[in-house]
C-alpha positions, 0 to 999 in steps of 0.5 A: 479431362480437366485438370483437377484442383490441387489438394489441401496437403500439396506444396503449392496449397501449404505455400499459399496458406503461408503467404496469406497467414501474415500482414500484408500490404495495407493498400490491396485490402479490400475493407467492404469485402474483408479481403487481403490480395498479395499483388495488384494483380490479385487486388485488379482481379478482385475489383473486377468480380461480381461480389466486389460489386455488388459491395460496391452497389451497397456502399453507394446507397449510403457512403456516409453511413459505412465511413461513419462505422469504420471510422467509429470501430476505427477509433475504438480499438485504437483507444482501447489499444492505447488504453490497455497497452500504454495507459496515460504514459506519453507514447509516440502516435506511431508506435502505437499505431504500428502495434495496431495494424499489426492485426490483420484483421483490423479496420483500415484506415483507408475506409475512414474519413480521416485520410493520414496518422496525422489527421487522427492524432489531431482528431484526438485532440481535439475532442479531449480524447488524448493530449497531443504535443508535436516533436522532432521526433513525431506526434505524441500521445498520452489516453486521458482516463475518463473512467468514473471509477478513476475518478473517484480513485484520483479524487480519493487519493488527493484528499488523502494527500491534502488530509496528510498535508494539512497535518504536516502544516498544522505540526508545522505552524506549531513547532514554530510557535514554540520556537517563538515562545522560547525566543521570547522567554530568553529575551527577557533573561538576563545574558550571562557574561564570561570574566577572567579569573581573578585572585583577591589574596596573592598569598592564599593557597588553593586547596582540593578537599576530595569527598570522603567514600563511603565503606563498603560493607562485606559482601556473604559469603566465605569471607565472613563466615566463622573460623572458631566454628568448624561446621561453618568451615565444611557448609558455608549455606549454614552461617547465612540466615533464612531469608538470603538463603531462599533469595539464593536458591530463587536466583538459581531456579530462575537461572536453571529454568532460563537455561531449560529453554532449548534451541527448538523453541527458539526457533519455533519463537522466531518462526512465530514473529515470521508469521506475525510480520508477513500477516500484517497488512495496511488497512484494519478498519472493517464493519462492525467496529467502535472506533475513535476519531482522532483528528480536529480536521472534522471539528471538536464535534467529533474530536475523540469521540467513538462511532461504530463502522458501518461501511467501508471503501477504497479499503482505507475510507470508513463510512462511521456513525457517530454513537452521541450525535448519530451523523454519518461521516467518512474518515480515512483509517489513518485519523481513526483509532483502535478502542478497548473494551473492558475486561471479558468484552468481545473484540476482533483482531484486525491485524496480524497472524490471528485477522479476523478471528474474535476474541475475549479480553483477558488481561492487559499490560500498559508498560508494553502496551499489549492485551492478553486474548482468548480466541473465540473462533478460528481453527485456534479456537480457546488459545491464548494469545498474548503480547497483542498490540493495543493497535491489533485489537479492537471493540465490537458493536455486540 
């Protein structure tokens, strides 16, 4: 009889499987077959099988066309690798490739067309994938994004920063004119001169006349009220007159109803401004909004003057269509501001706890700088709010 095959569960079939499961040596493997041998002698073994050669037969038909593929793949999943793992960060070739081959089931080098680590590298560079600069320590790499949505993302944030900049050189170019106006206005003033002090009359005393202080007038109260009457004596309230004792007991309502207020509802205060702080975000443009444009990089053509938003990109860029010339411009949020409409008007909340929601205008506080709403929708639909900030509000296109 013979000698049956070892089953999946014996030692010596667990032990194969072990031995196979992990990277082996780069040089057995087979990249038209797919297949990894542990030795040379299971790499011989497998170069001499009929399925090997037929593999062979094939690549023999069209060389240029396999190595072309594996060369291909080859590069696109070390790019990708490189992308995802590391970015545009400058990064050794090599550690790269070692996290790269440490997939068994990656395409071997050896089945492209370029034959070391150091010839791909320059490859790289040369067709502007990566920059490449050689060290002491070995080739680095560092992946050039081309991405078109990286772009855009790039350009967007430079001319945010030239947009800043120009900002800074205009308050720049200001403050020095000023300085320069007040050089000159004290250049035309006469200095003054600091002299010695001089007596004219050895003989004559010097006096101090010190102003003469006003009397305090008495204060209500004890000390003013009337010994010869004994009702005054037993009720001091009886000698003021009308009007101070009303001014009194105001002043003690006031101070009772301060007093009223108990720690819970400070608490629950301080939890509110908790809420407000955490809520609020960086941008607040949204569609639908009337606007004001605020900067003179665009022009007095659209300085101060209200559009309404229409669109709205990278979260901070506002598409606006201007409501007296009818153009369409992009502005960035940070040179638009925030409109006011009148009384009973409509307008969203763009920031804080209450984002979103829509609101009508109740009343509005100048010295503090903040309206009075009520919400129209939301789950605190009919609620109050008030002390908003002129900046959390703004008016719609109804």
């Amino acid at each position: 009889m013979g000698k049956e095959k070892a089953g999946a569960l014996t030692p010596k079939a667990i032990s194969n499987r072990i031995k196979a499961k992990g990277l082996q040596k780069l040089r057995w493997y087979c990249q038209m077959c797919q297949k990894q041998c542990r030795d040379e002698n299971g790499f011989k073994c497998h170069t001499m099988s009929e399925s090997h050669q037929r593999q062979l037969l094939l690549l023999a038909e069209d060389v240029d066309k396999y190595m072309d593929s594996f060369s291909r793949e080859f590069q696109d999943e070390f790019l990708k690798l490189l992308k995802r793992q590391f970015g545009t960060r400058r990064v050794r070739a090599n550690q790269v490739y070692q996290d790269y081959i440490s997939d068994r089931h990656h395409t071997h080098m050896n089945s492209t067309q370029w034959e070391t680590l150091t010839d791909f590298v320059k490859w790289l560079g040369k067709e502007g994938h990566c920059k490449v600069d050689e060290t002491e320590k070995g080739w680095f790499i560092a992946y050039i994004d081309r991405d078109p949505e990286t772009i855009e993302r790039q350009k967007a944030a430079a001319a945010k920063e030239k947009m800043d900049m120009d900002d800074e050189e205009r308050h720049a170019k200001q403050l020095e004119r000023q300085i320069e106006r007040e050089k000159a206005r004290k250049v035309n003033e006469a200095e003054s001169v600091f002299t010695a002090l001089k007596r004219e009359n050895e003989e004559e005393k010097v006096t101090f006349a010190m102003p003469a202080g006003k009397k305090k007038e008495p204060l209500p109260g004890p000390s003013r009220i009337d010994e010869s009457n004994p009702s005054s004596l037993q009720n001091p309230l009886a000698s003021l007159s009308s009007s101070q004792k009303e001014k009194k007991m105001d002043k003690e309502k006031t101070k009772e109803s301060l007093k009223r207020k108990s720690a819970l509802e400070e608490i629950m205060e301080m939890q509110e401004q908790e809420k407000m702080k955490a809520s609020r975000k960086s941008n607040w443009i949204a569609k639908g909004l009337i606007v004001k444009v605020v900067t003179k990089k665009l022009g007095d053509k659209y300085y101060k003057k209200k559009g309404t938003v229409k669109d709205i990109q990278n979260l901070f860029v506002a598409v606006v269509k201007m409501s007296d010339s009818g153009d369409v411009i992009k502005v960035d949020q940070d040179h638009l501001e925030t409109v006011i409409p009148a009384f009973g008007k409509t307008v969203l909340i763009v920031n804080g706890i209450h984002r979103g929601s829509k609101a009508s205008l109740v009343s509005l506080d100048e010295k503090s700088f903040s309206v009075t709403v009520d919400l129209k929708d939301g789950p605190h639909r009919g609620k109050r709010i008030d002390r908003i900030p002129y900046e959390d509000i703004c008016k719609l296109d109804t």
